[in-house]
C-alpha positions in Angstrom: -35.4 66.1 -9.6 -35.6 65.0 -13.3 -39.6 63.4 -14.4 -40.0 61.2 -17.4 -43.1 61.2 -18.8 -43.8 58.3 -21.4 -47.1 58.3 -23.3 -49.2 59.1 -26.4 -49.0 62.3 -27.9 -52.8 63.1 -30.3 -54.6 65.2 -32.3 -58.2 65.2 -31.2 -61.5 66.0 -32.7 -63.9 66.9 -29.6 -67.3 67.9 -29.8 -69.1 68.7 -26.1 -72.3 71.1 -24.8 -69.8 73.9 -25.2 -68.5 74.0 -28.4 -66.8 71.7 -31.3 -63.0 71.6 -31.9 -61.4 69.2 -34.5 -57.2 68.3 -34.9 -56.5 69.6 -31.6 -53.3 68.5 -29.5 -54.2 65.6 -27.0 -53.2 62.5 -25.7 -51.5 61.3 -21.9 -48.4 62.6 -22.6 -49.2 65.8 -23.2 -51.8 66.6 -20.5 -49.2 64.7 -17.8 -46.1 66.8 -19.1 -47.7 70.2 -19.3 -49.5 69.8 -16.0 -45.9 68.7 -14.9 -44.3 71.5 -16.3 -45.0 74.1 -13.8 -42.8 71.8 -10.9 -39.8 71.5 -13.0 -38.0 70.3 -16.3 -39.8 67.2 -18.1 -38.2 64.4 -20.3 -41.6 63.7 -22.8 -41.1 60.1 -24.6 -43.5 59.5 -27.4 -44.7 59.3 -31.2 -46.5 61.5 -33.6 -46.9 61.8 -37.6 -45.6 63.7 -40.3 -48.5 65.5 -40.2 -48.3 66.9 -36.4 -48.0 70.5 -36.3 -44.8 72.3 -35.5 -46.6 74.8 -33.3 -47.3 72.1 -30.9 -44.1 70.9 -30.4 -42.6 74.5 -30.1 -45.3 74.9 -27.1 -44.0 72.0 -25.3 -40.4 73.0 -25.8 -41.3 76.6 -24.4 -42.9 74.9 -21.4 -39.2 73.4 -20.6 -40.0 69.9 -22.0 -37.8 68.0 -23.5 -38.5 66.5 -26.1 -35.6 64.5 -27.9 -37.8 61.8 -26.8 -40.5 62.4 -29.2 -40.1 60.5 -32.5 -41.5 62.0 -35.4 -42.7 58.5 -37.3 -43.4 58.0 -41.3 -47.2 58.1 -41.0 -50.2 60.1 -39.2 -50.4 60.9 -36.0 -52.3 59.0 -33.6 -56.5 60.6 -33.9 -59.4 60.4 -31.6 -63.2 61.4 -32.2 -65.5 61.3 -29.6 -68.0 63.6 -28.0 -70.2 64.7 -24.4 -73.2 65.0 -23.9 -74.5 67.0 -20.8 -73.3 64.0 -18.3 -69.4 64.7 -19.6 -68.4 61.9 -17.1 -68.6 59.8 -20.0 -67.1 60.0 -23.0 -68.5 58.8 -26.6 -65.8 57.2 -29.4 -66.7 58.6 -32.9 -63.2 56.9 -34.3 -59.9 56.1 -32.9 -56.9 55.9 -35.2 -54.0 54.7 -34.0 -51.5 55.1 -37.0 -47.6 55.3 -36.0 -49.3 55.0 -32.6 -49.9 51.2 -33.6 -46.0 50.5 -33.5 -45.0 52.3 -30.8 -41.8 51.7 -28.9 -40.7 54.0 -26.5 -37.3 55.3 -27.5 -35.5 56.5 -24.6 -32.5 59.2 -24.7 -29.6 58.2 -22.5 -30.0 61.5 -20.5 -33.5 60.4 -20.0 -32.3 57.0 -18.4 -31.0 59.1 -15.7 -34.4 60.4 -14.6 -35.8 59.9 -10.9 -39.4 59.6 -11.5 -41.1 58.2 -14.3 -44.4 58.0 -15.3 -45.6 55.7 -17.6 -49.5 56.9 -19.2 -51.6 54.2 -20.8 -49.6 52.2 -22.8 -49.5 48.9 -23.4 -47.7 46.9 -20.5 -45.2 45.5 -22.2 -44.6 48.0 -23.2 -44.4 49.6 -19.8 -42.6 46.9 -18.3 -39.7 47.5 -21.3 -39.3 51.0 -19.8 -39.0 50.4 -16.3 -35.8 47.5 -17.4 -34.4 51.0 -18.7 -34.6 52.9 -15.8 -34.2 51.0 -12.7 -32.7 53.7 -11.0 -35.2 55.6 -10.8 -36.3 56.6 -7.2 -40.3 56.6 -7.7 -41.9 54.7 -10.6 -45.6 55.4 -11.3 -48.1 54.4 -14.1 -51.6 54.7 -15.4 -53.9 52.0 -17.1 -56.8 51.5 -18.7 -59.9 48.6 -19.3 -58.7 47.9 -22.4 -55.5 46.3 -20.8 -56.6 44.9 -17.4 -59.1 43.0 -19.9 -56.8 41.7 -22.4 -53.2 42.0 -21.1 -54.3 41.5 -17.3 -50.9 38.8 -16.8 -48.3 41.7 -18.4 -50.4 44.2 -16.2 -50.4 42.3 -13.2 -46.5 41.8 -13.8 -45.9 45.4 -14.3 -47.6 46.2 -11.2 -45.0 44.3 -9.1 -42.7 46.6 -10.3 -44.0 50.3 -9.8 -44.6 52.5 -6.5 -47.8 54.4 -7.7 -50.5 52.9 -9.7 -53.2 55.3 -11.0 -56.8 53.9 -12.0 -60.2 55.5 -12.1 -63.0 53.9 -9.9 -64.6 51.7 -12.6 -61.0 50.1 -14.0 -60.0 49.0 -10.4 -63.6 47.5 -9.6 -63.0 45.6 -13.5 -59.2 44.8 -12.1 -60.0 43.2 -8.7 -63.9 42.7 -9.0 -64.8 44.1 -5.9 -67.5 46.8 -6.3 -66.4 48.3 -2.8 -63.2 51.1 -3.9 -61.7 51.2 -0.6 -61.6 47.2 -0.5 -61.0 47.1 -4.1 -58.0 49.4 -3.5 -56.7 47.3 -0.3 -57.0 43.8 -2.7 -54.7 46.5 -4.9 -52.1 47.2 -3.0 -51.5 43.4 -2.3 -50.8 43.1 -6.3 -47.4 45.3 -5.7 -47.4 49.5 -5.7 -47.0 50.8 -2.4 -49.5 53.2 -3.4 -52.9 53.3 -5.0 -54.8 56.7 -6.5 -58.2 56.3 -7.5 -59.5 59.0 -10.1 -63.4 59.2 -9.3 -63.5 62.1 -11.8 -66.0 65.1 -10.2 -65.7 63.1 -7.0 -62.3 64.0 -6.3 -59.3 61.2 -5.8 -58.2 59.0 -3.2 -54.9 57.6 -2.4 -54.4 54.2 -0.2 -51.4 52.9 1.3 -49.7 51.4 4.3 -51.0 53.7 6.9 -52.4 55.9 4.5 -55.3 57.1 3.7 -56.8 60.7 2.2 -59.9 61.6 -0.1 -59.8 64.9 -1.9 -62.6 66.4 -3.8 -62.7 67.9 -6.9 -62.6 71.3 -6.9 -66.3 73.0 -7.7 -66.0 74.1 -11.4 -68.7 76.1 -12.9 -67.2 76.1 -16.5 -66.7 72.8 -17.5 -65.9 72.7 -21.3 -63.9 69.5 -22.0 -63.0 67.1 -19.5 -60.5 64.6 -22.4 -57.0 64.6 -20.6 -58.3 65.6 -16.7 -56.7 62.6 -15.5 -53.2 62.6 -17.3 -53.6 66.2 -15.8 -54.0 65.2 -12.7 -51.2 62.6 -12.6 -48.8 65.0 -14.6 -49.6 67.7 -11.6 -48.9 65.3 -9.0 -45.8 63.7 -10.4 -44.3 66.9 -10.7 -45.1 68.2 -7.5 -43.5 65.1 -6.3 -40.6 65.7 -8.2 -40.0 68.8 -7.1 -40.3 68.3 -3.4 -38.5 65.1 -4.2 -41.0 64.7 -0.6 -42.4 60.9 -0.4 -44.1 61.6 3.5 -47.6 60.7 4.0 -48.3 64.6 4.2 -46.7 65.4 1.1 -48.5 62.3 -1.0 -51.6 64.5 0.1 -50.7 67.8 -1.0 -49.7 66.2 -3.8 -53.5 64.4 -4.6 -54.4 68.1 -4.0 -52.1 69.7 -6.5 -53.4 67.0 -9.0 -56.7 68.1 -8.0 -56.2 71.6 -8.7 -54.8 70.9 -12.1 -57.5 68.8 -13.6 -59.8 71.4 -12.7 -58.1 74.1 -14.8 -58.0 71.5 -17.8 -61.3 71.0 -17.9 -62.4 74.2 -18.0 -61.4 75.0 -21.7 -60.6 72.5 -24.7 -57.5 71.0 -25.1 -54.2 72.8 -23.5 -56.0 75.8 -23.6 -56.5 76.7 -19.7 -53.3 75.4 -19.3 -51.4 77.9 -21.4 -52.8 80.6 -20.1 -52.6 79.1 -16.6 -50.4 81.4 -14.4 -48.5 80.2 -10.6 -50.8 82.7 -8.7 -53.6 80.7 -9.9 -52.6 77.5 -9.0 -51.6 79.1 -5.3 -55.0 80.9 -4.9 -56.8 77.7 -6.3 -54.8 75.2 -4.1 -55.7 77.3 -1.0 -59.0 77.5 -1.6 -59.7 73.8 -1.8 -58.3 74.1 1.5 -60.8 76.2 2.7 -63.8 74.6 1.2 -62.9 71.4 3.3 -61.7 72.7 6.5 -63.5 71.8 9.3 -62.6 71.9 13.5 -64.0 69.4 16.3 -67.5 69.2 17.4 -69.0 68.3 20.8 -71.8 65.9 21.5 
């Protein structure tokens, strides 16, 4: 089934314990459609400068993403500084420039109208909600957020949410959206806003996902070379979007494996900067990591 993937497209500057890398290719949509790519085609909507290299945009292409839906914009490219210390759960901003980021409006390709998931990264939601009017067909409609909007645009959030099937939020932004500093409570008090589905991204404490008879918690998968965590979640949401997409599978069971594949995927990202685990990422990986993880939290019945 086709994915649309609508986000921001970056060049980051990235300085952690392991190392210093400045102008190098970030943002949501380009974490969530590579991740994506290795379940099938990807429709990538989006805007970068003048100044965004070629080579980038060659890589995507060669990864089967489509990108007609990538303006290229009079201006820079959208820029973010920040750094890690030794907790990289948190991340520092140096500098954020927005540039043609500022005045974005997703453009979307007729073809791409067509698509049967979409998944819209953090954008503003207006924005989002503009997007979804353009593709009411679509069979599964998902979307990320982020503190900045559930703080300042929380009406045009709470709208959008009425509207989607998967909302994905990390454990502090739903606490901020529903104040409730319990997740699974916050996430029930979710749920009642609209999606039929919540994930909560608790970083290197796995994910949950919450919905009408539905419940599952995943952990992260151990990593013992964690370079760069930027992008883990757009990762994470690109790998389980995909999966979905290509099972085109919405059961209980398969929502799981999905959380897991997301899992899986945001562990390779982290462990080198930028897309740099993922380009070298092979199938067999995935397979041998995803099976593992299943392993490491197998357990039978015990007696008493």
């Amino acid at each position: 089934m086709s994915l649309m993937i609508v986000g921001s497209v970056a060049l980051d500057s990235i300085k952690s314990p392991h190392g210093e890398h400045k102008d190098i290719v970030g943002g949501s949509a380009v974490h969530a459609s590579t991740a994506a790519s290795f379940y099938g085609p990807v429709n990538l909507v989006g805007v970068v400068g003048e100044d965004f290299p070629k080579e980038h945009i060659d890589f995507l292409c060669s990864r089967g993403i489509n990108t007609e839906g990538l303006e290229v914009a009079c201006g820079k490219t959208f820029r973010w500084v920040g750094y890690y210390e030794h907790d990289m759960n948190h991340a520092y901003t140096v500098a954020t420039e927005l540039n043609v980021f500022s005045d974005f409006v997703p453009k979307i390709p007729e073809k791409y109208k067509k698509s049967k998931y979409v998944f819209l990264g953090n954008i503003q939601p207006s924005l989002q909600l503009d997007v979804l009017n353009l593709v009411k067909g679509a069979k599964v409609k998902a979307l990320d957020t982020m503190n900045l909007w559930i703080k300042t645009e929380r009406k045009a959030l709470l709208g959008v949410l009425k509207k989607v099937d998967i909302l994905f939020i990390n454990d502090a932004e739903i606490r901020q959206l529903t104040g409730e500093p319990n997740l699974i409570k916050a996430a029930k008090k979710t749920l009642n806003m609209g999606s039929k589905y919540i994930v909560v991204k608790k970083g290197e404490h796995g994910a949950l996902i919450i919905g009408d008879n539905l419940f599952f918690a995943c952990p992260a998968f151990p990593v013992d070379k964690l370079s760069d965590p930027t992008g883990a979640g757009d990762t994470f949401a690109g790998g389980f979007m995909g999966y979905l997409s290509k099972t085109d599978n919405l059961s209980k069971e398969n929502l799981k494996k999905a959380v897991v594949v997301g899992t899986v995927m945001s562990s390779f990202n982290v462990e080198e900067f930028s897309l740099n685990r993922l380009k070298s990422l092979t199938t067999a990986e995935i397979f041998e990591r995803y099976n593992n993880l299943m392993g490491y939290t197998s357990f039978t019945e015990i007696s008493l």
